[in-house]
Backbone and ligand atoms as CSV (ligand in chain L), in Angstrom:
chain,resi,resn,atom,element,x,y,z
A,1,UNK,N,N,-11.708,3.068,-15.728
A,1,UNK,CA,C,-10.329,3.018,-16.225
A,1,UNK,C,C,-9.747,1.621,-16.008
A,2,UNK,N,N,-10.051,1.397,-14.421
A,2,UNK,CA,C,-9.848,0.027,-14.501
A,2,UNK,C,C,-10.200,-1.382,-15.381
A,3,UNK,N,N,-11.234,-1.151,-15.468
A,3,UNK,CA,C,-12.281,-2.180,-16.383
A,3,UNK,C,C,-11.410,-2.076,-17.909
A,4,UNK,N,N,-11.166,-0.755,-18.509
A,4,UNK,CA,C,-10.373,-0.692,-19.921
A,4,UNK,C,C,-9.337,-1.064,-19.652
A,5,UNK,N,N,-8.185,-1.227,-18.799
A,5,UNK,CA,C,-6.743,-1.944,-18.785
A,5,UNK,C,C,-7.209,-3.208,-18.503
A,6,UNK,N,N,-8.072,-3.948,-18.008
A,6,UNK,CA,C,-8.381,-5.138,-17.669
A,6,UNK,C,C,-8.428,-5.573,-19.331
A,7,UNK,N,N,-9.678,-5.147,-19.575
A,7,UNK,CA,C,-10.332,-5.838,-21.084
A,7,UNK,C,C,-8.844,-5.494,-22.338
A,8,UNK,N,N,-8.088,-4.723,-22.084
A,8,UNK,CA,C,-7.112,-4.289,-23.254
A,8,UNK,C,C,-6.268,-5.610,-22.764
A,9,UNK,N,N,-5.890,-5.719,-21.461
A,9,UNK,CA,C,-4.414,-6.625,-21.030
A,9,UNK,C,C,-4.681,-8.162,-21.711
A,10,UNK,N,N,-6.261,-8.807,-21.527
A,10,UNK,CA,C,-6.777,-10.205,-21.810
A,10,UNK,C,C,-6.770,-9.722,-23.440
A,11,UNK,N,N,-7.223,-8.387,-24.364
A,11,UNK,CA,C,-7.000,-8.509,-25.824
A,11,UNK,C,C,-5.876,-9.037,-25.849
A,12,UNK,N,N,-4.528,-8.053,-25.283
A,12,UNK,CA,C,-3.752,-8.159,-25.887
A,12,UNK,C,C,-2.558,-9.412,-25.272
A,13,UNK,N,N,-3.230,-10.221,-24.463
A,13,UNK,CA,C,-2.525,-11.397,-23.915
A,13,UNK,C,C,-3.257,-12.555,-24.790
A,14,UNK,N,N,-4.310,-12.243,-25.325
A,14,UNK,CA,C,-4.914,-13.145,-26.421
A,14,UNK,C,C,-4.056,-13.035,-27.406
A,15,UNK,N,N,-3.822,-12.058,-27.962
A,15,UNK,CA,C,-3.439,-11.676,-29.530
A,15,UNK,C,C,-1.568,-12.814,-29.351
A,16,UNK,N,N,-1.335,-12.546,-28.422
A,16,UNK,CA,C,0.063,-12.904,-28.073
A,16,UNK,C,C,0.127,-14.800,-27.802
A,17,UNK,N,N,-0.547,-15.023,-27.136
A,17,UNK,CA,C,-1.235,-16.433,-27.098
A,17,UNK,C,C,-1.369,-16.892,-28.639
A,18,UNK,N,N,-2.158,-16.391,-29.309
A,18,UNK,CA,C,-2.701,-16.499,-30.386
A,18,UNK,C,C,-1.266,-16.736,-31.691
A,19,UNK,N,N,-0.652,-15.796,-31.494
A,19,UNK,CA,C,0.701,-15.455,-32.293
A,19,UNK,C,C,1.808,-16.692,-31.899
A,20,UNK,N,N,1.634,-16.830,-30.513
A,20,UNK,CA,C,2.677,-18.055,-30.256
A,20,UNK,C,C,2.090,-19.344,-30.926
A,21,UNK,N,N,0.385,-20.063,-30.376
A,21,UNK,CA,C,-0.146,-21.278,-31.020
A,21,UNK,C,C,0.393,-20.938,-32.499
A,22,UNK,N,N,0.098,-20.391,-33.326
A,22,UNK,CA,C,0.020,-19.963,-34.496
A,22,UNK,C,C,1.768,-20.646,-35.102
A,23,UNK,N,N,2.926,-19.977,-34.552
A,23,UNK,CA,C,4.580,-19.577,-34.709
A,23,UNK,C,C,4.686,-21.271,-34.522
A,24,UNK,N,N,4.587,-21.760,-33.415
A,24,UNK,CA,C,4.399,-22.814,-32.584
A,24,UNK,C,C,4.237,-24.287,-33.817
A,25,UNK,N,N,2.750,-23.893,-34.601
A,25,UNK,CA,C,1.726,-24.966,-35.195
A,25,UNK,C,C,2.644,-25.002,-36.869
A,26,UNK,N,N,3.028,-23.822,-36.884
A,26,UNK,CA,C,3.301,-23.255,-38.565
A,26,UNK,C,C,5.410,-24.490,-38.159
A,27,UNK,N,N,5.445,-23.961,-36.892
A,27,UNK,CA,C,7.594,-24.944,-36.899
A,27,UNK,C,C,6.932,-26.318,-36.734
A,28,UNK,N,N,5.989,-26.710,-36.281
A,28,UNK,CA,C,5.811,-28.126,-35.789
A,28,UNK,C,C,5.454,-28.715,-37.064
A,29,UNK,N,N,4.568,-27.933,-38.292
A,29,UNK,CA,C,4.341,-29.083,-39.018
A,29,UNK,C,C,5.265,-28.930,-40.151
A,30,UNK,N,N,5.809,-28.157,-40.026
A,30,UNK,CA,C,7.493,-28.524,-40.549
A,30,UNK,C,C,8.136,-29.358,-40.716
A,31,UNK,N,N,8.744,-29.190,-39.477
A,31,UNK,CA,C,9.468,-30.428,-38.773
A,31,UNK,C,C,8.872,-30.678,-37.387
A,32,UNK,N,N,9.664,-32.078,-36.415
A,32,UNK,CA,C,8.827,-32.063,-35.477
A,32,UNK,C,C,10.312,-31.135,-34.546
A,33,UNK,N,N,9.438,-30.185,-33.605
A,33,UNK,CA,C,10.736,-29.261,-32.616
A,33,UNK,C,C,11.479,-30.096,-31.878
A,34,UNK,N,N,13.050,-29.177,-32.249
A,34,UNK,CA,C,13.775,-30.265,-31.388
A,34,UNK,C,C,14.056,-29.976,-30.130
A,35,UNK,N,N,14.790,-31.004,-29.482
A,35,UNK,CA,C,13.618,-31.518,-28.137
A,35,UNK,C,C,13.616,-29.586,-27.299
A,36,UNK,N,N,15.451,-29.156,-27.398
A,36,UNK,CA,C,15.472,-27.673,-26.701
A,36,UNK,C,C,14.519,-26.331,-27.105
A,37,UNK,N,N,14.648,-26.610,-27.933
A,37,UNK,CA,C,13.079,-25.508,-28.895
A,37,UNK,C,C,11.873,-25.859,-28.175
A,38,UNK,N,N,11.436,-27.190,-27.224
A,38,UNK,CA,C,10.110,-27.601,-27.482
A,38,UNK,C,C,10.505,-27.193,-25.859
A,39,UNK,N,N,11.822,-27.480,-24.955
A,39,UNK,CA,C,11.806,-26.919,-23.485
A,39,UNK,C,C,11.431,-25.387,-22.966
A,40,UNK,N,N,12.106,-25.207,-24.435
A,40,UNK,CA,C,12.076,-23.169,-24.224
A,40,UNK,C,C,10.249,-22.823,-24.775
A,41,UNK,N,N,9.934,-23.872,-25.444
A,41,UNK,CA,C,8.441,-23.011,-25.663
A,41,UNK,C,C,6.998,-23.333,-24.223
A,42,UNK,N,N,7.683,-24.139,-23.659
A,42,UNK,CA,C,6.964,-24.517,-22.565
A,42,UNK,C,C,7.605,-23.968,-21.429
A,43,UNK,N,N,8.214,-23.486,-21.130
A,43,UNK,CA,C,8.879,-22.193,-20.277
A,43,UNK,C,C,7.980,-21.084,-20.741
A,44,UNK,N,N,8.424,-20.576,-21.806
A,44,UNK,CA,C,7.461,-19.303,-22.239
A,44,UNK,C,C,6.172,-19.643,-22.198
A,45,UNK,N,N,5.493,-20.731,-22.321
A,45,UNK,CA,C,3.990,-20.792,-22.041
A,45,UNK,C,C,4.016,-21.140,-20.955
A,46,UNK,N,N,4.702,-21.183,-20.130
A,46,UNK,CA,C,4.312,-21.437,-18.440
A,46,UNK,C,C,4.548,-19.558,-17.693
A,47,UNK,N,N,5.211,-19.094,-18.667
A,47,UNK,CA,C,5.655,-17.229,-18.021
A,47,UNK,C,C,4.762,-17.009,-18.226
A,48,UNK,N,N,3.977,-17.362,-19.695
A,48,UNK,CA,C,2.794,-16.691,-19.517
A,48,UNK,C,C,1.867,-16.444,-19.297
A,49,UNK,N,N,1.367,-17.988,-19.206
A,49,UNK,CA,C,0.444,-18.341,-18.032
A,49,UNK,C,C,0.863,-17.629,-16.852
A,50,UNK,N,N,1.392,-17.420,-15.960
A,50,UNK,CA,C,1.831,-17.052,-14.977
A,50,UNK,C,C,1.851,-15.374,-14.938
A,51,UNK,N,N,1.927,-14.796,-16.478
A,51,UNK,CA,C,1.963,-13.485,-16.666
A,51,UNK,C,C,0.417,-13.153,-16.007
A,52,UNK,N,N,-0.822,-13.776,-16.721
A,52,UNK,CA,C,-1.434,-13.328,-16.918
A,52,UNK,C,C,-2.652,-13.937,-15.822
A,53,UNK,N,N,-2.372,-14.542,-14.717
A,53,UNK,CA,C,-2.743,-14.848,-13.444
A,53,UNK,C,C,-2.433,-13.541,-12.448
A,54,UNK,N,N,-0.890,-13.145,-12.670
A,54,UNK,CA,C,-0.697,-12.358,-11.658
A,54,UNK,C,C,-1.073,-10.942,-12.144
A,55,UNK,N,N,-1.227,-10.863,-13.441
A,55,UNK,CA,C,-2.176,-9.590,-13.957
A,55,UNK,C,C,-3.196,-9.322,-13.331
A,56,UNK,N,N,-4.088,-10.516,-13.860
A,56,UNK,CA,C,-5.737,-10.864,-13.236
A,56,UNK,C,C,-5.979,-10.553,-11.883
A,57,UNK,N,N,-4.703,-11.050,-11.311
A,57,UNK,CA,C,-5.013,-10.987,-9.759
A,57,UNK,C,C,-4.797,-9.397,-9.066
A,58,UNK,N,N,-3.939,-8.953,-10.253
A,58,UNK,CA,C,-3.213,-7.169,-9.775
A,58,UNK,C,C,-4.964,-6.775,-10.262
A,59,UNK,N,N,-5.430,-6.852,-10.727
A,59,UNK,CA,C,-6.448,-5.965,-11.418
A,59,UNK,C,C,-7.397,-6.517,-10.864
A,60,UNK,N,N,-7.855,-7.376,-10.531
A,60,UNK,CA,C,-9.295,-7.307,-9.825
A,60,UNK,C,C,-9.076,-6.778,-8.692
A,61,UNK,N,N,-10.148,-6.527,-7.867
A,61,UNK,CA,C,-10.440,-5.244,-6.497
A,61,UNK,C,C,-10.368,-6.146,-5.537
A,62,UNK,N,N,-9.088,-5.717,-4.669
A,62,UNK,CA,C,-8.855,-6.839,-3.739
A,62,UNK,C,C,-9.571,-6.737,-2.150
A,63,UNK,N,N,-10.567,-6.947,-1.164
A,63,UNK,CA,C,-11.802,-6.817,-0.833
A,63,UNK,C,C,-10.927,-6.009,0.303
A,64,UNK,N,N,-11.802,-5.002,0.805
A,64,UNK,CA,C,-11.858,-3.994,1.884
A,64,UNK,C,C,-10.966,-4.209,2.819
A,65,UNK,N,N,-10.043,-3.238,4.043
A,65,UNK,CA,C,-10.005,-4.021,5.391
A,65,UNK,C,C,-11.058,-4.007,6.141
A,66,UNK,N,N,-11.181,-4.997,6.495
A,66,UNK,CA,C,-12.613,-4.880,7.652
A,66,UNK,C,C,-12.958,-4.175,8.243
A,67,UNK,N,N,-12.300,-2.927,8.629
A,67,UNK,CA,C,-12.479,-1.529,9.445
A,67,UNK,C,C,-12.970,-0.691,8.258
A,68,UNK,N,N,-12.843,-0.719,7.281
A,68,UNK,CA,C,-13.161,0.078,6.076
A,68,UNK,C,C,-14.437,-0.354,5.586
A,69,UNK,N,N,-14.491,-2.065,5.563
A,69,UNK,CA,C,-16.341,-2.237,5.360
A,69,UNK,C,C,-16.983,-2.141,6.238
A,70,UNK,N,N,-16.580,-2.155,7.363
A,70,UNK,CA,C,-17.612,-2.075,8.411
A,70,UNK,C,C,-16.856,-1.052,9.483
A,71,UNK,N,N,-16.566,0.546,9.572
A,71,UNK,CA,C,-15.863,0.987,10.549
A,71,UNK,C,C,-16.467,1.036,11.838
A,72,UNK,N,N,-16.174,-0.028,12.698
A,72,UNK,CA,C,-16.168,0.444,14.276
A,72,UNK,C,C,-16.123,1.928,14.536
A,73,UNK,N,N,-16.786,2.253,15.592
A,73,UNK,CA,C,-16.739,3.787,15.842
A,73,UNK,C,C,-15.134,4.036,16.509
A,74,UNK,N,N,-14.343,4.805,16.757
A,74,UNK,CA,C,-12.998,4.762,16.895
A,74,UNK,C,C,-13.243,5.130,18.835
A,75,UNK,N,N,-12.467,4.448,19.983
A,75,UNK,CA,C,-12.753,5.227,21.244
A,75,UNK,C,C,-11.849,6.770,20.906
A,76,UNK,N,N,-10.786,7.162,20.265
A,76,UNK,CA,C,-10.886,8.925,20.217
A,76,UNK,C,C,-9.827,8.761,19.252
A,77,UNK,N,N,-10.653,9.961,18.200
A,77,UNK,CA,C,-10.465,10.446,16.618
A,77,UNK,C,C,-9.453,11.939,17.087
A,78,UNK,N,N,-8.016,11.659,16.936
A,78,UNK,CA,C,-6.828,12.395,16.658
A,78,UNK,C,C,-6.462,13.452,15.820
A,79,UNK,N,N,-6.654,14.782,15.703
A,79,UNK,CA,C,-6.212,15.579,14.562
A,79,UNK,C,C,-4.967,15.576,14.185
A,80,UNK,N,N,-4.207,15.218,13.249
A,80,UNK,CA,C,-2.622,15.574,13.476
A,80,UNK,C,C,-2.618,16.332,12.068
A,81,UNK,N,N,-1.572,17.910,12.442
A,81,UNK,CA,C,-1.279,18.085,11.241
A,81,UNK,C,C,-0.339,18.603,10.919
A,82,UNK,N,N,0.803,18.336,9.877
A,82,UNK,CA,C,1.993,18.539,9.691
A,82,UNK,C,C,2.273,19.767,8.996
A,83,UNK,N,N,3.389,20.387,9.707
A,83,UNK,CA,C,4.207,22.108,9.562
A,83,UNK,C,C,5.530,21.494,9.048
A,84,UNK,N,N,5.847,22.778,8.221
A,84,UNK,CA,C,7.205,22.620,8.413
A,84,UNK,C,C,7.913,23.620,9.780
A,85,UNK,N,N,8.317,22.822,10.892
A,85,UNK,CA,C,8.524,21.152,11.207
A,85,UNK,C,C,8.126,20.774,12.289
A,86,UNK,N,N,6.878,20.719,12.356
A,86,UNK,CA,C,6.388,20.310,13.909
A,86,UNK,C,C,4.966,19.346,13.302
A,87,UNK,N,N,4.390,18.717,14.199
A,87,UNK,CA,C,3.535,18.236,14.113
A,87,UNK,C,C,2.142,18.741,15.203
A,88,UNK,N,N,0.997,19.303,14.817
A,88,UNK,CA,C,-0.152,19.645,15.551
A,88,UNK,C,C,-1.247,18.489,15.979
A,89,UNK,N,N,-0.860,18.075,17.449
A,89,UNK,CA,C,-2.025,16.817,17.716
A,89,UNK,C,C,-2.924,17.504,18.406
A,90,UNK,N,N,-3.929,17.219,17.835
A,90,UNK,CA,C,-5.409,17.818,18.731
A,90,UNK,C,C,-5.183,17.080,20.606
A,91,UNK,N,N,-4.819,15.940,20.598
A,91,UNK,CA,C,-4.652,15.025,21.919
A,91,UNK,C,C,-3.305,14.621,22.003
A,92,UNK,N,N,-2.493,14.494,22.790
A,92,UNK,CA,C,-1.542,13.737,23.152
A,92,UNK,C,C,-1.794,12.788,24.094
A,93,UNK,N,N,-2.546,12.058,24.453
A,93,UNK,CA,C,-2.700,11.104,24.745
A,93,UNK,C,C,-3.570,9.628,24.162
A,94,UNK,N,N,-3.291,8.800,24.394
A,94,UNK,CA,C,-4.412,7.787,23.597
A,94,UNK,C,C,-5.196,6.750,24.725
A,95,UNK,N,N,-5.810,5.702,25.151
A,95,UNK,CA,C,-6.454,4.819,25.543
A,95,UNK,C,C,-5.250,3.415,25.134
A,96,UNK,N,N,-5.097,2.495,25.747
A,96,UNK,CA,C,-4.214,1.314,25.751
A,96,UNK,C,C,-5.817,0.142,25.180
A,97,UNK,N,N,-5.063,-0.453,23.881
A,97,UNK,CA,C,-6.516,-1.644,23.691
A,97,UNK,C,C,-7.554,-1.118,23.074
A,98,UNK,N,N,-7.505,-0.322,22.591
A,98,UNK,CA,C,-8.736,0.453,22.063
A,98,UNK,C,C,-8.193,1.106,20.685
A,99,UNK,N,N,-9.091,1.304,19.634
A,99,UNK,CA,C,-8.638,1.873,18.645
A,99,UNK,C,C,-8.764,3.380,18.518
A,100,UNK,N,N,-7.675,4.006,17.636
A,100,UNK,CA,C,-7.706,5.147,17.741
A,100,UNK,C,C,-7.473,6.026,16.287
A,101,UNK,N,N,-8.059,6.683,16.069
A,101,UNK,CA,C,-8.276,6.999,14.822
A,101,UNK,C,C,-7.236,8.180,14.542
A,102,UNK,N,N,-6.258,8.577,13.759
A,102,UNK,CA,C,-5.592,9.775,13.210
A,102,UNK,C,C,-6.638,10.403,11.985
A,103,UNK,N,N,-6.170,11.174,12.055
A,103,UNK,CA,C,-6.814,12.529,11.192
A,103,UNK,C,C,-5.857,13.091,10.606
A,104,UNK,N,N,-5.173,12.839,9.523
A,104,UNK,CA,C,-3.813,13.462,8.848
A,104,UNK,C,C,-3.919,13.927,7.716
A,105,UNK,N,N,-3.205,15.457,7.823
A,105,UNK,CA,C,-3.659,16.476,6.628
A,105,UNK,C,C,-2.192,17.274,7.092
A,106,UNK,N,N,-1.977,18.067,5.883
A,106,UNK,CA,C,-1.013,19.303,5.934
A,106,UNK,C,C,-1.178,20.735,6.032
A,107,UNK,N,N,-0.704,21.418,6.371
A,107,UNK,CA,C,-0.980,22.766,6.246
A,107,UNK,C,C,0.179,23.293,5.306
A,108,UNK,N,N,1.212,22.641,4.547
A,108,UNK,CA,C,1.815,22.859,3.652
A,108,UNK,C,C,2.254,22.136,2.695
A,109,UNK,N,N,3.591,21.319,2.884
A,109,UNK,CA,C,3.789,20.134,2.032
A,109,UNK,C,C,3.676,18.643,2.298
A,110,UNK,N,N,3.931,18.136,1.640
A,110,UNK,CA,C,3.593,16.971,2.161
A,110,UNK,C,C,4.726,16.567,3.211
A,111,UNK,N,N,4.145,15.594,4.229
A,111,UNK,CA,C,5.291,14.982,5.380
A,111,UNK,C,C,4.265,13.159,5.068
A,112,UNK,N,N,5.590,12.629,5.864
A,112,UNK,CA,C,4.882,11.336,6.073
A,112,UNK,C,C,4.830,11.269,7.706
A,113,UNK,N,N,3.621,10.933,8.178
A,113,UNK,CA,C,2.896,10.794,9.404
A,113,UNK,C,C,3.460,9.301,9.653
A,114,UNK,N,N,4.042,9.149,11.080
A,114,UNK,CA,C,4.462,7.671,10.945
A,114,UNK,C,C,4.604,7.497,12.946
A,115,UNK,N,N,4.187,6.425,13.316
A,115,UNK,CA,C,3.807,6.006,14.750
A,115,UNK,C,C,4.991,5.586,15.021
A,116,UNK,N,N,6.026,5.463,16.267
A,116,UNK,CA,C,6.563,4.422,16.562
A,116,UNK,C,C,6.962,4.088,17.860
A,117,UNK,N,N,6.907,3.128,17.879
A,117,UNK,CA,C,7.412,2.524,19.451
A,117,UNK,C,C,9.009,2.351,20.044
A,118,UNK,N,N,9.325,3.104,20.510
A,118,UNK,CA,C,10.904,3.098,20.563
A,118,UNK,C,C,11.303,4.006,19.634
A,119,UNK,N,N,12.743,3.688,19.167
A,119,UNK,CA,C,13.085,4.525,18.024
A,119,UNK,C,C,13.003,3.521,16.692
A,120,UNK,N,N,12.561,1.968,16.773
A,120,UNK,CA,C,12.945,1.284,15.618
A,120,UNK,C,C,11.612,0.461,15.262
A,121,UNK,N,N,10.887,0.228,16.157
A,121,UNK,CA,C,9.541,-0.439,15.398
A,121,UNK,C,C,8.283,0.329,14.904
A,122,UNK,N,N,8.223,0.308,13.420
A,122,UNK,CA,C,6.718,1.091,13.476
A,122,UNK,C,C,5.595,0.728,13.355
A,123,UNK,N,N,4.505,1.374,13.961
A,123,UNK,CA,C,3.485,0.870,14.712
A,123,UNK,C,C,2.079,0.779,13.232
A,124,UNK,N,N,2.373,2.438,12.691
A,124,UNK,CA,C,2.220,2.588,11.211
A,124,UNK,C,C,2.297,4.288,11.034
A,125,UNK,N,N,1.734,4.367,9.512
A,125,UNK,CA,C,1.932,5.100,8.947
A,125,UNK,C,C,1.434,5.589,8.028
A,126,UNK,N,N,1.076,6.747,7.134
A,126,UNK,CA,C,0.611,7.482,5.937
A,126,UNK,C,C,0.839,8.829,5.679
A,127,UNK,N,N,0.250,8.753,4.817
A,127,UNK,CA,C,0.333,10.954,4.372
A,127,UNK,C,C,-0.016,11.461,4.890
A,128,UNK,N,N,0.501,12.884,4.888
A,128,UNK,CA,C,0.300,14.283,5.400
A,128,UNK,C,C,0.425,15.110,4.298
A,129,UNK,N,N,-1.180,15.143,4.029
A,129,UNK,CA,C,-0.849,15.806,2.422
A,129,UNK,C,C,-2.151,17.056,2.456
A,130,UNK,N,N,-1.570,18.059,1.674
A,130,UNK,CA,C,-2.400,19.115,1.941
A,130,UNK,C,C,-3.534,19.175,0.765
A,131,UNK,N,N,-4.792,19.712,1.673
A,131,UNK,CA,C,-6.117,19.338,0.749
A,131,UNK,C,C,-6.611,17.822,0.833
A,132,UNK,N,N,-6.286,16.727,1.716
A,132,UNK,CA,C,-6.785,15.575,2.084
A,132,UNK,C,C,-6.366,15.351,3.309
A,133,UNK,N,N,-7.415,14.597,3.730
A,133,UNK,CA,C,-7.535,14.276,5.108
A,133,UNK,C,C,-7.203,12.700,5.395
A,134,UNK,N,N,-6.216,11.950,5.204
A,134,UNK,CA,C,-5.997,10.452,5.420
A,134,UNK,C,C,-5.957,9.897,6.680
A,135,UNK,N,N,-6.965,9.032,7.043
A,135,UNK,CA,C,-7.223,8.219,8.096
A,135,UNK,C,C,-6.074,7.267,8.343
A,136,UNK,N,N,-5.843,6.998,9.819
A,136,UNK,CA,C,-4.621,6.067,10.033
A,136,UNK,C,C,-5.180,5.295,11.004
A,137,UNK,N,N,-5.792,4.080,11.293
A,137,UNK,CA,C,-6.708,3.420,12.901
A,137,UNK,C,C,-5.295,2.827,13.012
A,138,UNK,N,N,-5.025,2.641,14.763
A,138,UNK,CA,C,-3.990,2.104,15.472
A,138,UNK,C,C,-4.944,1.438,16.615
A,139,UNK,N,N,-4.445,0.418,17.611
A,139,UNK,CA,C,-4.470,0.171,18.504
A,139,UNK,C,C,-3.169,0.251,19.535
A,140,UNK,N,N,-3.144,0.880,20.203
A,140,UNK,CA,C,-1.980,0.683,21.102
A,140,UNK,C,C,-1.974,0.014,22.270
A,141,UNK,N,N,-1.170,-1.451,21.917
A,141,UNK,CA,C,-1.495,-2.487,22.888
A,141,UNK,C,C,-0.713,-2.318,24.194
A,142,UNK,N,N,0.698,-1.441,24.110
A,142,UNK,CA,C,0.953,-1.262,25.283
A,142,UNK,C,C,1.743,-0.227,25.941
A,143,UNK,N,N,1.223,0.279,27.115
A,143,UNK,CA,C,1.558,1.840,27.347
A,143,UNK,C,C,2.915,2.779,27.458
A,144,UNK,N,N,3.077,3.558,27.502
A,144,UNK,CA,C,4.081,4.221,27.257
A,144,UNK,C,C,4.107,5.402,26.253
A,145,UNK,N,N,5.329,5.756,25.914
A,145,UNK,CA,C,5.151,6.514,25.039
A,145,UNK,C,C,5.967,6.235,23.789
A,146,UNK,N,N,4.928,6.904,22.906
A,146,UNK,CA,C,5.292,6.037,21.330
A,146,UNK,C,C,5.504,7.883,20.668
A,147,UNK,N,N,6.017,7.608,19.795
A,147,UNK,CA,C,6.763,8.644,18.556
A,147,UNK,C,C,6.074,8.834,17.477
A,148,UNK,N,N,6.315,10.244,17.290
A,148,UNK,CA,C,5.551,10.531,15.782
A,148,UNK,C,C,5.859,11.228,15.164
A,149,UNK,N,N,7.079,10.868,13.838
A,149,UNK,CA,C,8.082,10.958,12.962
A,149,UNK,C,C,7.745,11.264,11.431
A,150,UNK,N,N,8.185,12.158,10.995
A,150,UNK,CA,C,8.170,12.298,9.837
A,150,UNK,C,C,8.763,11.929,8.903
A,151,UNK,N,N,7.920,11.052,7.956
A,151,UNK,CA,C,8.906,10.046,6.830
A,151,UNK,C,C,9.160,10.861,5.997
A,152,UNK,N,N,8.724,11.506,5.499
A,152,UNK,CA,C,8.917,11.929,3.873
A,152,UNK,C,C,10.273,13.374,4.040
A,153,UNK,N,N,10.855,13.650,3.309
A,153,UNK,CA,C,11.697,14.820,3.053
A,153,UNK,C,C,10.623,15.869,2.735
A,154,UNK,N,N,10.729,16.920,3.705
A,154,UNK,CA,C,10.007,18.193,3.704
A,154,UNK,C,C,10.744,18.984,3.695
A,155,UNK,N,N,12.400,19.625,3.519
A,155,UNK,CA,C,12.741,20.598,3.882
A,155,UNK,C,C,14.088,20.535,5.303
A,156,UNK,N,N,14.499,21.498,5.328
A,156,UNK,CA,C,15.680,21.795,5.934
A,156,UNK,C,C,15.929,21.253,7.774
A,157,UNK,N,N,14.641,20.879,8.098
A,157,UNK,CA,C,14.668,20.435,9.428
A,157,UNK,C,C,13.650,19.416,9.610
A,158,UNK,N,N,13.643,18.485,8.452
A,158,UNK,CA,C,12.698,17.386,8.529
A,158,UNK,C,C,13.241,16.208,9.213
A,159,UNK,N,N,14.571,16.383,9.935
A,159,UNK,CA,C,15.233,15.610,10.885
A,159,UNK,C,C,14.685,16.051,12.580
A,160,UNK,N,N,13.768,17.145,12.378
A,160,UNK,CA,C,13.591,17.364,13.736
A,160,UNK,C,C,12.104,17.179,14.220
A,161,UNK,N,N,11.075,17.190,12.770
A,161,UNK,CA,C,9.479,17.008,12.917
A,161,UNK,C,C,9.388,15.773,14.164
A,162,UNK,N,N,9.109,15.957,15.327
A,162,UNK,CA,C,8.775,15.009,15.787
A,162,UNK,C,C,7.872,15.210,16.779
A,163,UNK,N,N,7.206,14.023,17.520
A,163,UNK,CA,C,6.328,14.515,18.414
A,163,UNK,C,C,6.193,13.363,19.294
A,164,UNK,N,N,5.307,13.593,20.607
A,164,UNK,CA,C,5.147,12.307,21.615
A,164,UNK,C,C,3.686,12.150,21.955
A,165,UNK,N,N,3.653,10.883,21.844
A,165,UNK,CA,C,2.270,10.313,22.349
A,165,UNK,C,C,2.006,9.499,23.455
A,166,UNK,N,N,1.037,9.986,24.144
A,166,UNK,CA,C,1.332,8.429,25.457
A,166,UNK,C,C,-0.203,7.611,25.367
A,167,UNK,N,N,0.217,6.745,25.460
A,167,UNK,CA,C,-0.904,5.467,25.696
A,167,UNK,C,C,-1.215,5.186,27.153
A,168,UNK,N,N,-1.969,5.006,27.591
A,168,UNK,CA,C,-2.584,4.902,29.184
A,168,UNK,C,C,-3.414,3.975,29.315
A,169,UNK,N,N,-3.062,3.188,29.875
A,169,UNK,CA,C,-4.349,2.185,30.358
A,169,UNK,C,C,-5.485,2.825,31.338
A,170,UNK,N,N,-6.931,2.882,30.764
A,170,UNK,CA,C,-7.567,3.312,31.607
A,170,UNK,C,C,-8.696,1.675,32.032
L,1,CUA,CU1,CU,7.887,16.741,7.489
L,1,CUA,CU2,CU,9.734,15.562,6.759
């Protein structure tokens, strides 16, 4: 699918290219453009140049995170799974410095699974979506206890989904 919006976007950024040289060649040997006609067509050929870089760049496959090409084994893999309105952790505790793997799935609707340190920095985050299992790796660099909040609107007490985690230096 990808490959067909790629090859359609360069047709049809050709055809458009093509239509401007063309509009462009047909006023110039006219007359020669005056000078504001000739500022505004080099603006538009600089957008579009510029269109079609940041296309190129949206559409090619932008390379792995390094935990994804090569996953380290995790020191301990987390079940979490979201209710309406609680959250189920296989562990409440984690390792300090070490990575730690979530396991996030729903048993109903979707919630957003989200880490945080305090009440205002987050550590990270993803879905809680039912019928998939989305991986979340953290390191928790320092101990205490960190929060685990539900982003998404689930329902009538999605102000209360919350849960606690502690990090421990061992
Ligand atoms: Cu679960 Cu909001």
């Amino acid at each position: 699918m990808q490959s067909v919006a790629w090859s359609l976007s360069l047709f049809l950024m050709a055809l458009i290219t093509a239509a401007f040289v063309i509009v462009c060649r047909g006023a110039a040997g006219e007359r020669e453009l005056r000078t504001p006609y000739r500022g505004r067509a080099v603006v538009f050929a600089l957008t579009l140049i510029a269109g079609v870089l940041i296309t190129l760049t949206t559409l090619s496959p932008w390379p792995l995170p390094a935990y994804a090409a090569n996953p380290a084994p995790a020191a301990k893999v987390i079940d979490a799974v979201g209710h309406q309105w609680r959250w189920d952790l296989s562990e409440s505790t984690v390792p300090v410095g070490k990575p730690v793997e979530f396991r996030v799935t729903s048993a109903d609707v979707n919630h957003g699974f989200s880490v945080y340190r305090g009440k205002t920095r987050i550590i990270g985050q993803t879905q809680a979506m039912p019928g998939f299992v989305n991986r979340l790796r953290l390191t928790f660099d320092e101990p205490g206890q960190y929060e685990i909040l539900c982003l998404e609107y689930c329902g009538l007490a999605h102000h209360g989904m919350l849960a606690t985690i502690t990090a421990v230096a061992e």
